[in-house]
C-alpha positions in Angstrom: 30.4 -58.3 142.9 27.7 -61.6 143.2 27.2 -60.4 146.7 25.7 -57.0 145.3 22.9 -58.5 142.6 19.3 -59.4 143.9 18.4 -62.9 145.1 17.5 -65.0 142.1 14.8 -66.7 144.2 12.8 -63.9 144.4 11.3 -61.4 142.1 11.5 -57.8 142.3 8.4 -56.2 143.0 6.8 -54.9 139.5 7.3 -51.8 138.4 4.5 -49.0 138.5 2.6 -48.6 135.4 3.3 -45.2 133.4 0.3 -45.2 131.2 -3.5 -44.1 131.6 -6.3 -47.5 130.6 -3.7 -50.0 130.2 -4.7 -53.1 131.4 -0.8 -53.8 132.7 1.5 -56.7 132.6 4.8 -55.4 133.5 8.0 -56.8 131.3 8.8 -60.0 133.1 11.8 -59.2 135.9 13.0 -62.4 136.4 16.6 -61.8 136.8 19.5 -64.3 136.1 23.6 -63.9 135.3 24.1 -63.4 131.3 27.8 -64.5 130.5 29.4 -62.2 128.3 33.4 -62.8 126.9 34.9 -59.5 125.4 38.5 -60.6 124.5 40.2 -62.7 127.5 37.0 -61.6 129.5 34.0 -63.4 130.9 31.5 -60.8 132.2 28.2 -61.7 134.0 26.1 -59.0 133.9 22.3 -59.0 136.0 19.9 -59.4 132.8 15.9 -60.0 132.3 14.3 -61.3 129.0 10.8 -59.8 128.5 7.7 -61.5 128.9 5.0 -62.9 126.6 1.7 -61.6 126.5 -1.2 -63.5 126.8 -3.4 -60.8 127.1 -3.0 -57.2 124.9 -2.4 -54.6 126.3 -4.3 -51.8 124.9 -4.4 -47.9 125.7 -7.1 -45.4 124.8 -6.3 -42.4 122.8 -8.1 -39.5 121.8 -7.9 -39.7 117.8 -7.0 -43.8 117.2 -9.6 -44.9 120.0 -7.5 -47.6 120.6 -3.9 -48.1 120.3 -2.3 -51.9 120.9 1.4 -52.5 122.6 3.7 -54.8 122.6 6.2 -56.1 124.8 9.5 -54.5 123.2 7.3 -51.1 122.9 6.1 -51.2 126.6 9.8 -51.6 127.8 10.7 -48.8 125.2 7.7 -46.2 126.9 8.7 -47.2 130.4 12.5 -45.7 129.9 13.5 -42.1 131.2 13.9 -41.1 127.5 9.8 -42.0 126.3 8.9 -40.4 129.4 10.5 -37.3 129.0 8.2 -36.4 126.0 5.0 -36.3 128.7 6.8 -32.8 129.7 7.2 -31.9 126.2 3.5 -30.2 124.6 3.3 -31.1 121.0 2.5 -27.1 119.9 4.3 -25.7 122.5 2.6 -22.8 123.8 -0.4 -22.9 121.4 -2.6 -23.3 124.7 -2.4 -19.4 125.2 -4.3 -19.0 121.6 -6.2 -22.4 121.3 -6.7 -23.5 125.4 -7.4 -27.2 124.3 -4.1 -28.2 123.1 -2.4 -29.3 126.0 -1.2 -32.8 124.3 2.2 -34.0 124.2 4.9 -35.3 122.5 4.0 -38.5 124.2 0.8 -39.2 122.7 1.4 -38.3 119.7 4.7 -40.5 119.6 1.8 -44.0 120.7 -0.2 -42.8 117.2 2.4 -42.5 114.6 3.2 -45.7 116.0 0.1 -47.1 115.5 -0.6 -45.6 112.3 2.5 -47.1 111.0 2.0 -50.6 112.2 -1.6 -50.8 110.5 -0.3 -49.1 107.1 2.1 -51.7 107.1 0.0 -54.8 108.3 -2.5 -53.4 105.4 -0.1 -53.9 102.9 1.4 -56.8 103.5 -2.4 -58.4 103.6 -3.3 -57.2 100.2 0.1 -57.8 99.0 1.8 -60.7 100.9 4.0 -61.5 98.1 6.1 -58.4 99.2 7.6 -60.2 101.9 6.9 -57.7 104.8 8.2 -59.6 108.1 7.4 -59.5 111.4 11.2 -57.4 111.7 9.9 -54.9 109.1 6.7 -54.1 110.7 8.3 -53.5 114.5 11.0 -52.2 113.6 9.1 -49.2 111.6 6.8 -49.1 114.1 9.0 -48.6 117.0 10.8 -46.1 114.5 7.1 -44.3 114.8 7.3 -44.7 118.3 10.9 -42.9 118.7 11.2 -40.4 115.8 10.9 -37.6 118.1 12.5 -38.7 120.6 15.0 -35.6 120.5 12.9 -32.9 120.6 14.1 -30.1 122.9 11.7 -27.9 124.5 9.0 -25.6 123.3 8.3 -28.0 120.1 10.1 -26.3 117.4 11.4 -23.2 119.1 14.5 -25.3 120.6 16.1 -26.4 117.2 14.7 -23.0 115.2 14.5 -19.2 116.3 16.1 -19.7 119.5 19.3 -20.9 117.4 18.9 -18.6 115.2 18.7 -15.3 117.5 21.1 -17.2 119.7 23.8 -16.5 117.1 22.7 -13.2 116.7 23.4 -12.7 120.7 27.0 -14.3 120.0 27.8 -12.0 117.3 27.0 -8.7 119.3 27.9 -10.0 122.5 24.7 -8.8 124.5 21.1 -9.4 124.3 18.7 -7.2 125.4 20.7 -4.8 127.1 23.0 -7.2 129.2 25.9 -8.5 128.6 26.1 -12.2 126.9 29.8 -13.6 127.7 30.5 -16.0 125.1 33.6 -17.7 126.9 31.0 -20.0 129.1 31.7 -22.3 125.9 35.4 -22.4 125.8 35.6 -25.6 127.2 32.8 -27.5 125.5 32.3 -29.0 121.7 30.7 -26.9 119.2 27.1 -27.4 118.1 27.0 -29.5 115.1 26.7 -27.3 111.7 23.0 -27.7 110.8 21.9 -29.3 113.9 17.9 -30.1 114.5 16.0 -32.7 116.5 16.5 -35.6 114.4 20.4 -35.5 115.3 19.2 -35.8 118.8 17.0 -38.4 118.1 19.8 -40.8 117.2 21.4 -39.7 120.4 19.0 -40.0 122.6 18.3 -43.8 120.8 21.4 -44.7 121.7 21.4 -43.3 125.2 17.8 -45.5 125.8 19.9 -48.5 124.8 22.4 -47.7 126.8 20.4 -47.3 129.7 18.9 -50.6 128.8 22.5 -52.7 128.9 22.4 -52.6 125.0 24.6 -50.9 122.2 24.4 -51.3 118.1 27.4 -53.2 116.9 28.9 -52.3 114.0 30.9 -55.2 114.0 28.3 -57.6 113.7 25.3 -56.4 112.1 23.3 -59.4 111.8 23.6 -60.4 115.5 21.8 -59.2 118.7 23.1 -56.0 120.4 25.6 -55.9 122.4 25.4 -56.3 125.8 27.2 -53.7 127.9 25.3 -53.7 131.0 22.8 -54.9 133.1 19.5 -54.7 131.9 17.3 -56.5 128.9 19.4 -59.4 127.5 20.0 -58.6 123.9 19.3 -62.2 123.1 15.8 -62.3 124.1 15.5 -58.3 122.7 12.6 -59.1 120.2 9.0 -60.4 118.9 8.2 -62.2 121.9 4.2 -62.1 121.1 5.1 -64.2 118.3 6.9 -67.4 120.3 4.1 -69.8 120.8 4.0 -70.2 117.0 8.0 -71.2 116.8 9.9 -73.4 119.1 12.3 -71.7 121.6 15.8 -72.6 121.5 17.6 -72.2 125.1 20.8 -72.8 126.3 21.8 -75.1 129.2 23.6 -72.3 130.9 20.5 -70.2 130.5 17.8 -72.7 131.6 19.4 -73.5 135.1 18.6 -69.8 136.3 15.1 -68.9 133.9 11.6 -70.1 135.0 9.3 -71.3 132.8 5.3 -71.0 132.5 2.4 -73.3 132.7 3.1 -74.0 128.6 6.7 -74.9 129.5 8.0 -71.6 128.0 10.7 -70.0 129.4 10.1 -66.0 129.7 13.9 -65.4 129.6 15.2 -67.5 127.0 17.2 -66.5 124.1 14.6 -65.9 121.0 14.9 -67.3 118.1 17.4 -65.1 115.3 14.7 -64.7 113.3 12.8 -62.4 116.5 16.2 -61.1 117.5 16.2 -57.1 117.0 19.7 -57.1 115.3 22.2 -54.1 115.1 21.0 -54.1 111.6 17.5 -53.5 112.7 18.2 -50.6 114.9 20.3 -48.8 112.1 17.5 -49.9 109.9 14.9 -47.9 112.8 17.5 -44.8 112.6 17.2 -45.1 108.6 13.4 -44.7 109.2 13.4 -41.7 111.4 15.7 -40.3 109.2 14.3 -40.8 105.6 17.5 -42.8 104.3 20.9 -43.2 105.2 21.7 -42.3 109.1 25.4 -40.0 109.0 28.5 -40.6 110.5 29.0 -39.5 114.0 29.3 -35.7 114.3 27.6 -34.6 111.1 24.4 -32.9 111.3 21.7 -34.9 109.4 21.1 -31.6 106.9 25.2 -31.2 106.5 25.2 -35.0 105.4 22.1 -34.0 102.7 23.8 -30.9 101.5 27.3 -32.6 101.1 26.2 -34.5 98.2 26.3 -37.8 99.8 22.3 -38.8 98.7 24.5 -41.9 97.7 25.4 -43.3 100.8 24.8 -47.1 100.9 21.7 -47.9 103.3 22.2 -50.8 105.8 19.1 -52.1 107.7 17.1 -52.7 104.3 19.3 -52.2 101.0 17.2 -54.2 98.7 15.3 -52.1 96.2 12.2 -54.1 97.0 12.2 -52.5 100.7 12.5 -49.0 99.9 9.0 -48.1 100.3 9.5 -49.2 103.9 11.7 -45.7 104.2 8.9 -43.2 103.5 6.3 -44.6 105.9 7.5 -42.4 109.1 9.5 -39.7 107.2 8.6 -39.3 104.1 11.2 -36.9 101.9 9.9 -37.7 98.6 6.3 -36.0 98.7 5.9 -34.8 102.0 2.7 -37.6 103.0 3.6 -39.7 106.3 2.6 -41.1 109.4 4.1 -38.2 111.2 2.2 -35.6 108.9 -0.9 -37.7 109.6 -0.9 -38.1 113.1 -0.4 -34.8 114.4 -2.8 -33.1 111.8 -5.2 -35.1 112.5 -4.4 -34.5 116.5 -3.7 -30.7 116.4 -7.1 -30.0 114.5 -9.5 -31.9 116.7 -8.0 -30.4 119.9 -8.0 -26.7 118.3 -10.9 -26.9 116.6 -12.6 -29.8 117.1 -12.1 -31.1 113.7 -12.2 -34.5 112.0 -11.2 -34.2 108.9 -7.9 -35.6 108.5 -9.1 -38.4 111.2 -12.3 -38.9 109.0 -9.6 -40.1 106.0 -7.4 -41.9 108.1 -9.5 -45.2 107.2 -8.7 -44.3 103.7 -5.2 -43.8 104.0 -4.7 -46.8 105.5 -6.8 -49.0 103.0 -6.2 -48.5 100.5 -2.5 -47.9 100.3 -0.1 -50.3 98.1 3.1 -50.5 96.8 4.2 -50.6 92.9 6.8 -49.2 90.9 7.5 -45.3 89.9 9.2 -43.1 88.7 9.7 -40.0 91.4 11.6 -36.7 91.1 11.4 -36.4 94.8 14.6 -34.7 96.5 15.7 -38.0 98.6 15.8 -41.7 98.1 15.0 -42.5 94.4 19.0 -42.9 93.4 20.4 -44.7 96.4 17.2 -47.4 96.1 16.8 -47.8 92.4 17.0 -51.0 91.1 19.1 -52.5 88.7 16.7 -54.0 86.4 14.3 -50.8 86.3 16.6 -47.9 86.4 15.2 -44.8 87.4 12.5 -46.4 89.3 11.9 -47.5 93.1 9.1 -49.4 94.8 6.2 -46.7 96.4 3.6 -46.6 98.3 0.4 -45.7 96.0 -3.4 -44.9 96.3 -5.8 -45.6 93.5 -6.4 -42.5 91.2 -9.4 -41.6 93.1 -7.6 -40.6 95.8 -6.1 -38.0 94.3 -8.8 -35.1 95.4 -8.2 -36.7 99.2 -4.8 -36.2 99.1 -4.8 -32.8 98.0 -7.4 -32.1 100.9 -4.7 -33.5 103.2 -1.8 -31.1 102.0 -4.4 -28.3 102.0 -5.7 -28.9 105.5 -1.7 -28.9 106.4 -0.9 -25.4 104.8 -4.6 -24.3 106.9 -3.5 -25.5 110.3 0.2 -24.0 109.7 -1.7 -20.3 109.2 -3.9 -21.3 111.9 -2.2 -23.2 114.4 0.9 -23.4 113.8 2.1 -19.2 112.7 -0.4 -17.8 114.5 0.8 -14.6 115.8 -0.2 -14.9 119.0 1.6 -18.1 119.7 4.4 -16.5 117.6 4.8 -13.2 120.1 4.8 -15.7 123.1 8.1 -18.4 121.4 10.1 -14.8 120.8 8.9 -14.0 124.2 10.6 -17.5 125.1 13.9 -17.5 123.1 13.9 -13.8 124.8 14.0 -15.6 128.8 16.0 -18.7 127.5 18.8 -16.0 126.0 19.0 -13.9 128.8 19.6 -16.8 131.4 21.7 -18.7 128.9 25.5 -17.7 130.4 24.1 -17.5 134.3 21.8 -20.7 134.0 23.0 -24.9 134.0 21.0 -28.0 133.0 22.6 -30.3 136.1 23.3 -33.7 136.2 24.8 -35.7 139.3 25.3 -39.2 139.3 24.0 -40.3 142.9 23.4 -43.9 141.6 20.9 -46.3 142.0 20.7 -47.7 145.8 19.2 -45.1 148.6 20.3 -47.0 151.3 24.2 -47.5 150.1 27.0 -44.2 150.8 26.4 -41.8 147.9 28.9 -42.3 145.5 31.5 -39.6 144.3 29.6 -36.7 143.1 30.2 -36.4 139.2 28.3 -33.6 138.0 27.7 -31.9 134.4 26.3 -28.6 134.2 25.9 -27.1 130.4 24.3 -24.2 129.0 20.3 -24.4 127.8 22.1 -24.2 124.0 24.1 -27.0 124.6 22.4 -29.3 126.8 21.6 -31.8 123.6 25.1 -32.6 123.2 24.6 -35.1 126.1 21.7 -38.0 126.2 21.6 -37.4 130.2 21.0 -33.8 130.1 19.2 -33.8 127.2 16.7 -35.8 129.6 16.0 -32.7 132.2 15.4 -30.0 129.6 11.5 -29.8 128.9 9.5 -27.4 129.3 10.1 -26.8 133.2 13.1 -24.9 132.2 11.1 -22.0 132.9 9.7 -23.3 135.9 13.7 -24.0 136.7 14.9 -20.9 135.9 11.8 -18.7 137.8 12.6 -20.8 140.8 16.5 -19.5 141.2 18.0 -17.5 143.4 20.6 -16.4 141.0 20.6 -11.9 140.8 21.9 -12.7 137.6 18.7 -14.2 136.2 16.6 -11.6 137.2 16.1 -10.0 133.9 14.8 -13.6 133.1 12.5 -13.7 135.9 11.4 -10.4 135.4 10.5 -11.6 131.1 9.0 -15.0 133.0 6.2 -12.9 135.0 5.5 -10.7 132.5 4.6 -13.5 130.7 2.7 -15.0 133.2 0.6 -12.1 133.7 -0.1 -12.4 129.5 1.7 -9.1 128.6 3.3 -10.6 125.4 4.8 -8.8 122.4 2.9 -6.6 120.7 2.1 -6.9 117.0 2.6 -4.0 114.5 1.9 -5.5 110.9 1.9 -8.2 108.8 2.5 -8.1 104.8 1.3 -10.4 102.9 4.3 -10.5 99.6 2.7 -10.6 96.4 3.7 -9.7 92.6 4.2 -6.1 93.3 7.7 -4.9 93.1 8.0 -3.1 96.4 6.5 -6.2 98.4 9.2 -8.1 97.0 12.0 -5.7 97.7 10.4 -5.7 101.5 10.8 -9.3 101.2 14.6 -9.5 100.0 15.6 -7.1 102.9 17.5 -8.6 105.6 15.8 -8.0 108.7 18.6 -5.9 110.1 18.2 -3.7 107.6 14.4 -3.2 107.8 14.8 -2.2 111.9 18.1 -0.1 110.8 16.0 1.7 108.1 13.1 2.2 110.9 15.2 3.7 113.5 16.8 5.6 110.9 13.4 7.4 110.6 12.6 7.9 114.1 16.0 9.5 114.9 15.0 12.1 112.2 11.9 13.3 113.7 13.4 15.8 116.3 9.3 17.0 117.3 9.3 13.6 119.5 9.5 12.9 122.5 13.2 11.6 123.2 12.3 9.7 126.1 9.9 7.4 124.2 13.0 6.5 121.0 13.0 3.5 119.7 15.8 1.2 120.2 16.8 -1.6 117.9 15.8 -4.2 120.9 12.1 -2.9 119.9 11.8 -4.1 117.1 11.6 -8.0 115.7 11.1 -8.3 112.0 10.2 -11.9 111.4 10.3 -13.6 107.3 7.7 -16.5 107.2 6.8 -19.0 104.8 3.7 -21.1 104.3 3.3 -23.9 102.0 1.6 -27.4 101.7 4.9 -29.1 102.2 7.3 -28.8 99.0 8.0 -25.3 98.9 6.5 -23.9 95.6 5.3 -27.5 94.6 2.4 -29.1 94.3 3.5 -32.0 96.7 0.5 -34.6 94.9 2.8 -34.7 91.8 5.5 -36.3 93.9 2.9 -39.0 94.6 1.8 -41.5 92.4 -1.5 -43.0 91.5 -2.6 -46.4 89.5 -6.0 -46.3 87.3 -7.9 -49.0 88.5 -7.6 -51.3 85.6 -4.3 -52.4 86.5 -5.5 -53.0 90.2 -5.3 -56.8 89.8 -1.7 -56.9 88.4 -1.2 -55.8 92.8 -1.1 -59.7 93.1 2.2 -60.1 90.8 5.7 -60.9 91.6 7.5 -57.7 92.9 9.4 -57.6 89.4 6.3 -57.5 88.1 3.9 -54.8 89.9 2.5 -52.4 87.7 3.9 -48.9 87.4 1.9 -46.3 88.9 2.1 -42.8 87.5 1.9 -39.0 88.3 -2.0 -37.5 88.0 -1.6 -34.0 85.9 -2.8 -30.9 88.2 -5.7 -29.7 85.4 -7.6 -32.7 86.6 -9.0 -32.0 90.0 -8.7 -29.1 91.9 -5.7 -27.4 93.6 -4.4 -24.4 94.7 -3.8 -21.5 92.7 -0.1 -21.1 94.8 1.4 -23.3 97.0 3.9 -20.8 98.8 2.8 -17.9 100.8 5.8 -15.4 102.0 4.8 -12.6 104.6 6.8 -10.4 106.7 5.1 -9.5 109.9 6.7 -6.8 112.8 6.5 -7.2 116.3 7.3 -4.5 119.1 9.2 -5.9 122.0 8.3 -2.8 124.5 5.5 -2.5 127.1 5.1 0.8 126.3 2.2 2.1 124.2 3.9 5.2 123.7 6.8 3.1 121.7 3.7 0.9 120.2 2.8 3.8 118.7 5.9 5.4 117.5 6.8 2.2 115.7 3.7 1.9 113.8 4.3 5.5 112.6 7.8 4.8 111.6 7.2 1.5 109.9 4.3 2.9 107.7 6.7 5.8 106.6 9.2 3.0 105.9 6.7 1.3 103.9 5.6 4.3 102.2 8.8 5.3 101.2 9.9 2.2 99.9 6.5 1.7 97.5 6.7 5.4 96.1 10.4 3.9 95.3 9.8 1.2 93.7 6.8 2.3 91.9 6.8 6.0 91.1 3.5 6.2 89.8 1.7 4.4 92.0 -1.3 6.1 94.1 -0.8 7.6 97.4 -2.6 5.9 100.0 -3.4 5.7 103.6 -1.4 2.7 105.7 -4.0 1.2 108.2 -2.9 -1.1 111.1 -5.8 -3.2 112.3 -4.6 -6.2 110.2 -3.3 -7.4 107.1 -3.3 -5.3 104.1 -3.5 -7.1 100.7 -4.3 -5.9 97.6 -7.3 -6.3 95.4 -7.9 -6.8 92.3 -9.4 -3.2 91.4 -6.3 -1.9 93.5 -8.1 -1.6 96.1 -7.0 -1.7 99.7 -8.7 -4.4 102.0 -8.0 -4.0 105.7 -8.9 -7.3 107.6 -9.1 -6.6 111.9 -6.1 -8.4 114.3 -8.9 -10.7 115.9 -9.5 -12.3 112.2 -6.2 -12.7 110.7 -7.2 -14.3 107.8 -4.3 -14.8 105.4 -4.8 -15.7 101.8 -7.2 -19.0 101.3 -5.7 -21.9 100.0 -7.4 -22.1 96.7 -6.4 -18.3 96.4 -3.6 -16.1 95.7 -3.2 -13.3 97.6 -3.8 -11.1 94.5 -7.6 -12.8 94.9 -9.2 -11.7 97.3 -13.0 -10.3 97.1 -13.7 -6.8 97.7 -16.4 -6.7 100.4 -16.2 -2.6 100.5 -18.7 -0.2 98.3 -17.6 -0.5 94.5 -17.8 3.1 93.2 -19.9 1.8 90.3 -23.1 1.4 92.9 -25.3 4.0 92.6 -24.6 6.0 95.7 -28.7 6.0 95.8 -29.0 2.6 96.2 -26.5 2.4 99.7 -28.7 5.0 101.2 -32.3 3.2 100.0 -29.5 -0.2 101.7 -28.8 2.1 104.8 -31.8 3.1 105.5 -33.6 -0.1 105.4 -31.0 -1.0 107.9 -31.4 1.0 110.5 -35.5 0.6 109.8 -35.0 -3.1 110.8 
């Protein structure tokens, strides 16, 4: 086995750098044998501490200008799991509406990093008696740095509409017209009930430490991981940037086989516990991705919500004086994060070229503090409250002027989400997607072979795992191949059985997407809201119940219910219904100086009424919006013509009385005021505006109480100029 390891007398060459203007120092690979007993067993495994840095290294970035590493974060980007979320774009397919945004999950991962270092190091200036360490700010920052980490492909298509049609697929046992065989699962565990990305992020947290020589142990929280492996020692896992200002303890054993720098420090020598990432801490950066307590192995994050467990103990920080330190990267009380930040501020300048949530990023940060509150938000204020102030927890506040900014920041959220986000372009392309991916789900398999690590030695038995595109995430090393490229994968097989989904992929390619047919906007009117509490099912059902009436058609050119996708969407600023600013708290400047007291004694910052400064008039926009599946205009057409019958029919139902009146299709179709209809053309979607409900919009037509005199003398001038 000693034969096998590397000679200790030389260094391996350094590995190649992975990121764009960073001026480089590779993780110190000086190798040497880390004893390990487990039981009646000494193991020596081949292990390398990491290296200080004189020097920081820096990267440019496109909204922070300039984002600084460290060494734990560089050896965290340079492992297969980081690296994975370069193949991964951050708005999927957006690029077909808005060509700029081709960023990934990559950079936007390096700048909720950063913004969640500098929140934190802001605080803990203007409020040092809080006792923010060093271990708090890394560990929330590399929480920043890996919270999504499990993100499947096609940004939020993975974890939403391609579950959700692949259980329709399931159920009926075809899709599309072919066949979906359901017993390609028989032999493999069953999706987690609830399942999303932040389940996979755990996994895949555990898989980079695993890759690393590392693993949490439960068993002893407050030590360094444990070592399983060769890789990083888990004694020198830690703040290494910090060791020239605290003497470094070493071992004998380790010192015979560790080299040492012109300063006499040794770059592999067990850290200090203080500097130690613990088992504690790394449940503690779990807690943080998460929002609170992490849940038990095979339960579904949502499951563990929903169960009634809000209670559950948390481990990496239980003091009630650290539970601000839980909403910096996912924030579940109001909604405001680093996460929220970062990619609003990123998504906006690369589709439109805006700055405005990057011109009040200074803000944020600066003037952000912590006192006590009172919140009614749905997660964390029980399981953190403290003893001596019931009902309250320790938040992060902004001084009462910063009310209006926040409200802009929530606004500018529910913008980009009817802009960016739902656009129905980008929207026809992801059903376009879940179409491919569910067609070549029982033919095609994410592979992984173990061929191990030397070229030069025999290939080692084979061991294989191939598992569906739905059930790749239920392992960390095929979790790792499915990006993106899993069209690129499938277009690239031979398989007959996948030509339906090569067929979907060129199509595709050649930008002949889905079709859209209309969009309702649901308002207070009855018959918009019985639209809205149809099932979907029912709505195509009660469609192609119409065009099999009309014998005068064309048979040829029926509809079929494959035709048709009915889609339910909501828009809001980030609480549903709510306002999200009254889950945020504010302090009136005349108890700023009371910042500088004891944490017992911080003032109490309290919730800003909505009458004064200006917010929406609804925070909640529901719309149902119809999409047409076929290439054929002829079928285009037919559906439109069904779908306004169906529409027609069920308004006269619901309101008897109401006026006739003529069902355009060039775009949505709200009402005004004067009950008049506004049509708005496809290339301007413009949904309600966000200081608007969708019962206000301004009537741009002729008013019947102008003089019909006065549009000619209008007209006429007109055509004059």
């Amino acid at each position: 086995f000693r034969s096998k390891l590397p000679s200790l007398n030389k260094s391996p060459p350094s590995p190649v750098p992975v990121l764009p203007d960073i001026n480089w120092q590779p993780a110190s690979l000086h190798f040497q044998h880390t004893s390990i007993i487990y039981g009646n067993r000494k193991m020596r495994f081949n292990t390398r501490g990491l290296k200080k840095e004189f020097i920081t290294p820096r990267t440019n970035d496109e909204v922070h200008r300039s984002i600084e590493l460290c060494s734990i974060t560089k050896v965290l980007i340079s492992t297969p799991q980081m690296q994975r979320l370069r193949q991964l774009k951050q708005l999927s397919v957006s690029y077909i509406t808005y060509i700029n945004t081709m960023h990934t999950r990559f950079e936007h991962s390096l700048g909720v990093m950063h913004i969640s270092e500098q929140l934190l190091l802001g605080i803990r200036g203007r409020q040092p008696q809080l006792g923010i360490t060093d271990k708090d700010i890394i560990c929330v920052k590399i929480a920043g740095l890996l919270h999504d980490i499990g993100h499947g492909p096609f940004s939020h298509v993975y974890d939403g509409i391609f579950r959700k049609q692949l259980k329709q697929a399931e159920e009926k046992g075809e899709w599309l017209g072919h066949k979906f065989d359901t017993s390609i699962y028989k032999d493999l565990p069953e999706v987690m009930d609830g399942w999303a990305h932040e389940d996979a992020s755990l996994m895949m947290i555990d898989g980079m430490l695993k890759g690393l020589g590392l693993e949490i142990d439960e068993s002893d929280l407050d030590g360094p991981l444990k070592q399983i492996g060769d890789g990083i020692d888990a004694r020198s896992f830690g703040i290494w940037d910090r060791t020239s200002e605290l003497e470094v303890t070493t071992d004998k054993e380790f010192d015979e086989e560790s080299e040492n720098d012109e300063n006499g420090h040794s770059y592999t020598s067990p850290l200090p516990n203080e500097l130690v990432l613990t088992s504690r801490d790394w449940i503690f950066i779990k807690e943080c991705i998460v929002g609170g307590a992490i849940p038990p192995k095979g339960v579904s994050i949502k499951k563990f919500t929903k169960s009634g467990q809000k209670k559950a103990q948390l481990i990496g920080r239980p003091h009630p004086h650290s539970s601000f330190l839980y909403t910096i990267v996912c924030n579940k009380q109001s909604g405001f994060d680093t996460d929220k930040i970062d990619y609003l501020a990123r998504d906006s300048m690369c589709a439109h070229g805006s700055n405005c949530i990057a011109d009040l990023l200074p803000k944020m940060i600066e003037k952000a503090f912590v006192a006590w509150a009172k919140c009614g938000g749905e997660e964390g204020q029980k399981k953190s409250a403290s003893e001596d102030k019931p009902g309250m927890q320790m938040m992060i506040c902004y001084p009462d002027n910063m009310v209006q900014n926040m409200m802009s920041f929530f606004e500018q959220r529910y913008k980009e989400h009817q802009r960016i986000y739902t656009h129905h372009k980008t929207q026809r392309v992801n059903f376009e997607i879940c179409d491919i991916l569910l067609l070549a789900e029982p033919h095609f398999r994410v592979t992984i072979i173990d061929d191990g690590d030397d070229i030069n030695a025999p290939p080692p038995d084979a061991i294989s795992l191939k598992l569906p595109v739905s059930r790749a995430m239920i392992n960390p090393d095929s979790y790792l191949e499915l990006t993106d490229h899993v069209l690129d994968q499938i277009m690239q097989s031979d398989t007959i059985e996948l030509r339906p989904a090569r067929i979907l992929i060129k199509r595709l390619r050649s930008h002949k997407i889905y079709q859209r047919i209309h969009t309702q906007i649901i308002n207070n009117e009855s018959w918009t809201q019985a639209l809205w509490e149809m099932r979907e099912s029912s709505i195509v059902a009660e469609v192609l119940k119409l065009s099999k009436m009309d014998m005068s058609d064309n048979d040829s050119n029926d509809l079929g219910e494959d035709d048709i996708i009915v889609e339910k969407m909501q828009i809001h600023h980030g609480m549903k219904d709510k306002n999200p600013v009254d889950f945020m708290r504010f302090l009136p400047k005349k108890y700023h100086r009371q910042l500088l007291n004891s944490p017992q004694n911080l003032p109490t910052a309290v919730q800003i009424p909505g009458s004064t400064y200006r917010k929406p008039d609804i925070f909640l926009q529901k719309s149902v919006r119809v999409f047409c599946r076929s290439s054929d205009h002829a079928k285009e057409k037919r559906l439109k013509k069904y779908y306004a019958e169906f529409i027609g029919d069920l308004r006269n139902q619901e309101e008897p009385n109401a006026k006739n009146y003529s069902f355009q299709f060039d775009g949505y179709i709200p009402q005004t005021p004067t009950g008049r209809l506004k049509s708005i053309p496809l290339t301007q979607e413009s949904p309600p505006s966000v200081t608007q409900s969708p019962n206000k919009y301004v009537d741009n037509s002729p008013h019947p109480d102008v003089p019909k005199s006065l549009l000619d003398k209008v007209k006429k001038r007109s055509r004059n100029y």
